[in-house]
N, C-alpha and C positions, 0 to 999 in steps of 0.2 A: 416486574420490569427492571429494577434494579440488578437482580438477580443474573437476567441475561444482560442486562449489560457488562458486568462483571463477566460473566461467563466469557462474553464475546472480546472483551480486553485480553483475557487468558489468551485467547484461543489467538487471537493473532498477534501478540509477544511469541508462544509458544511456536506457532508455526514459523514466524521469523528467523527465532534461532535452530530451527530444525533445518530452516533453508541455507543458512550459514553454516550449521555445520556439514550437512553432507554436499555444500558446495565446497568445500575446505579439504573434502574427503577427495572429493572427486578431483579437486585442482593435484592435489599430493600423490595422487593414486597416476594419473596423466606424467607429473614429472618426472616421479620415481621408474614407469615403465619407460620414458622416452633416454635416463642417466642409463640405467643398468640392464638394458634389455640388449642389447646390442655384447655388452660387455660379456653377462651371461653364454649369451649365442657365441664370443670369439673362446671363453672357458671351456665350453662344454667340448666344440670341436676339438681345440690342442689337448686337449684328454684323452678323445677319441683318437686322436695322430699318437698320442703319446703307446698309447694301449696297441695300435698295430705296429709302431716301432719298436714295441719291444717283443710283441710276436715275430716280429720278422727276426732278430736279433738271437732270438731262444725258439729256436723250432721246434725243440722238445718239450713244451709246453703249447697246448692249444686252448682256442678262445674258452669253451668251459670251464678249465682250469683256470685260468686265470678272471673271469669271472666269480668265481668262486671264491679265490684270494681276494679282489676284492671287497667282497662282502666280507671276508673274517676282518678285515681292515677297518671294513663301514662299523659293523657291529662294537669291537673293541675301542672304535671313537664315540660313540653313544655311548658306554659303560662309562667313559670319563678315561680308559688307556691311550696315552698315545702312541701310537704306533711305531714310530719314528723312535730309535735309539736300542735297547736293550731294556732287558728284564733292570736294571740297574738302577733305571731312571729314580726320581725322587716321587715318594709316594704321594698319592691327590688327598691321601687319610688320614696325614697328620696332624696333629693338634691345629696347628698355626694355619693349615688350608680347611680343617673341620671349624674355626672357629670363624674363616672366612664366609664358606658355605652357609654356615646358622646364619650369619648375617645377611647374606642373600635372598631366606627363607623368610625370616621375618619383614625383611623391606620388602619384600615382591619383586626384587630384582631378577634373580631366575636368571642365571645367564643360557643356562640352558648345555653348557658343556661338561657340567657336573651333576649327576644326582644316585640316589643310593639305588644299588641294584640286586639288594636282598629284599623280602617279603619284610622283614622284621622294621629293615632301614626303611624302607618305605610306610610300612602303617605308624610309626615313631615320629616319620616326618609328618601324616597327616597332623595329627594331634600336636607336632609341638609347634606348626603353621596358624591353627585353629586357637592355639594360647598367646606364642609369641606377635602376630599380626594386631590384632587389640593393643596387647605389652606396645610394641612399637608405635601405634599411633599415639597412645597416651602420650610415651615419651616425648614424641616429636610434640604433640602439642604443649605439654609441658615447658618442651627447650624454647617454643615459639614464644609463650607467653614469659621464658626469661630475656629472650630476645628482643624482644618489644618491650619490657621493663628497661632495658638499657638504653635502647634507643628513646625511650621517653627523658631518661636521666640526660643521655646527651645530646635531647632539645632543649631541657631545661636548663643546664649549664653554659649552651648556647643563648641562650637569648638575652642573658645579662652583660653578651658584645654587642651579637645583634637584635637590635629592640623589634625587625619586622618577623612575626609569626609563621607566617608562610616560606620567607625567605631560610628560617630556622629551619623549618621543617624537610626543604628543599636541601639545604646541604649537609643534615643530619642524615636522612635516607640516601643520598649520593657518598656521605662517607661512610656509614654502614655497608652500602651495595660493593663500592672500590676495597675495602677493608676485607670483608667476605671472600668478592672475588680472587684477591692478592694467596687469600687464607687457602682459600680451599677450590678456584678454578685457572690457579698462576703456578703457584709454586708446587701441587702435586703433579702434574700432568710434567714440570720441569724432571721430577726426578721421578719417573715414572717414562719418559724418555730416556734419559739416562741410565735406569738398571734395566730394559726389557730392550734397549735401540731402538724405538720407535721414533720417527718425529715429533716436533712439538704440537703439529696438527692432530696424527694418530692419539697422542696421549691427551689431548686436549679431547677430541673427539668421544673417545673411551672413558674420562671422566663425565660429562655432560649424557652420557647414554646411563650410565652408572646413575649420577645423580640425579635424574630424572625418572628412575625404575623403568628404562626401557629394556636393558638388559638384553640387548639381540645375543652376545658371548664372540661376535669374532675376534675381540681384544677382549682379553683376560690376563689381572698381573698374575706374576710367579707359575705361568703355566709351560712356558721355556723348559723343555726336556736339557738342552745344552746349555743352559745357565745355573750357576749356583748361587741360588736366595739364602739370606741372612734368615735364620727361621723365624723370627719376628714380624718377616714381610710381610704375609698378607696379615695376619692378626692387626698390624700396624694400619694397613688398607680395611681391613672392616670396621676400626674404628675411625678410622678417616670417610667412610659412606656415613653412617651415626648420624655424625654433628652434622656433614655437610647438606644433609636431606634434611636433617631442621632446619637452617639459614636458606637452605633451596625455595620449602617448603615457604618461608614468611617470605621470599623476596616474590614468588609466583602470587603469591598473596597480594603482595602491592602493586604487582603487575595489573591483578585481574580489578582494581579497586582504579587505578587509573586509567584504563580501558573504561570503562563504567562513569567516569568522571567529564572523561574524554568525549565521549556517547551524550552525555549529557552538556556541555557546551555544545557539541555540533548539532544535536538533535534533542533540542528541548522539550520535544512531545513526547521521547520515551522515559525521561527522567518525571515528565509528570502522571503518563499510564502508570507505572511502575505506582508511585505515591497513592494514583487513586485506585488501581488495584489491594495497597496496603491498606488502605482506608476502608473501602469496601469490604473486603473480607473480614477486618475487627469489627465490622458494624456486623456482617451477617453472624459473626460468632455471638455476638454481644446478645444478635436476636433471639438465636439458637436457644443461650441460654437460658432467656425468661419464659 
């Protein structure tokens, strides 16, 4: 009896958040098509205009043919070439954009505009994805738990002004969060506007997709065919995702803890299913084992 009770506590936490999330999917999935569907649709056409305007323009070239060019176009943007400038451009190979790239690989970022397009470079990447992904979580947990070591130090140094606990706690994580933010979602996205021209929206935008390992690739620094990078740049930027994905990583963490906290003031039955699901299952272990 016990047994299925438990079971049946599972089964409807479980199916709760199964319902929250693909209602979450479904809301995102609704928005997304109703922002960009239209937009796509006004793309696709001026392309189309673009493409018989310039048949009309060159008549000694016909649609195959320039269909054709196309595709040497499409192709050359998948390898990571950009099409746009000369043979002259600045290479995607070099140290400072290879050490960029590693760090992509191991965060899972994947912007998706660069990857190797030899057999060798490819099986190289499986393997050093398969070593360095592990390598990168350790780290980040590693940095998480120095991060949380500090922030313990500057609750503690805090509370011999102020004597309330929670008060301490409160403005310790709020000046950790403002601190972070300043570090690493204020002042790179500043000058990240500034060397690529983007807005402070775009570059703000392009760090939080970055920092997040969503990594779609429509913004990518130092990928400007017509700008010339300081070769440091991106090297600079891959150690700048590093830290910034630790301190991401611990603050999504107090997100998800205050969510949960939150859940449990408003809805006291889930904060104590939870418990007596915890309970239940030590007991059934405990059973198990004699």
């Amino acid at each position: 009896m016990a047994r299925f009770q438990v079971a049946q506590l599972k089964v409807s936490r479980t199916a709760l958040l199964v319902l929250a999330h693909l209602t979450y999917l479904l809301v995102g999935a609704a928005i997304f098509q109703r922002l960009e569907r239209e937009a796509e649709s006004n793309n696709r056409n001026h392309f189309q205009l673009e493409k018989l305007h310039f048949l009309t323009n060159y008549t000694c070239l016909d649609k195959p043919a320039l269909e054709k060019f196309v595709q040497v176009i499409l192709d050359a943007w998948e390898k990571g070439v950009n099409p746009s400038g000369n043979s002259t451009n600045p290479s995607n190979w070099d140290f400072s954009s290879s050490f960029f790239f590693a760090g992509t690989v191991v965060t899972t970022i994947g912007y998706g505009n660069l990857s190797p397009s030899t057999v060798y470079g490819q099986v190289f990447c499986v393997f050093y994805a398969l070593c360095g992904i592990p390598l990168n979580i350790i780290f980040l947990n590693q940095m998480g738990k120095c991060l949380t070591t500090h922030l313990g130090r500057l609750e503690r140094g805090m509370v011999s002004v102020v004597p309330h606990k929670q008060m301490v706690e409160a403005l310790a994580v709020s000046f950790f969060f403002i601190t972070g933010s300043l570090l690493f979602l204020v002042i790179p996205p500043l000058l990240f506007s500034y060397v690529e021209g983007w807005s402070f929206g775009e570059a703000f935008y392009f760090a939080f997709i970055t920092l997040s390992t969503i990594g779609f690739g429509d913004y990518v620094v130092g990928a400007d065919p017509e700008k010339e990078y300081i070769s440091l740049y991106r090297s600079l930027a891959g150690v700048w995702i590093i830290f910034a994905l630790a301190w991401l990583a611990l603050i999504l963490n107090m997100g998800g803890r205050i969510m949960e906290y939150a859940i449990g003031l408003t809805h006291p039955g889930f904060k104590k299913q939870e418990e007596e699901e915890e309970a239940s299952s030590s007991k059934l272990e405990d059973s198990s084992k004699v």
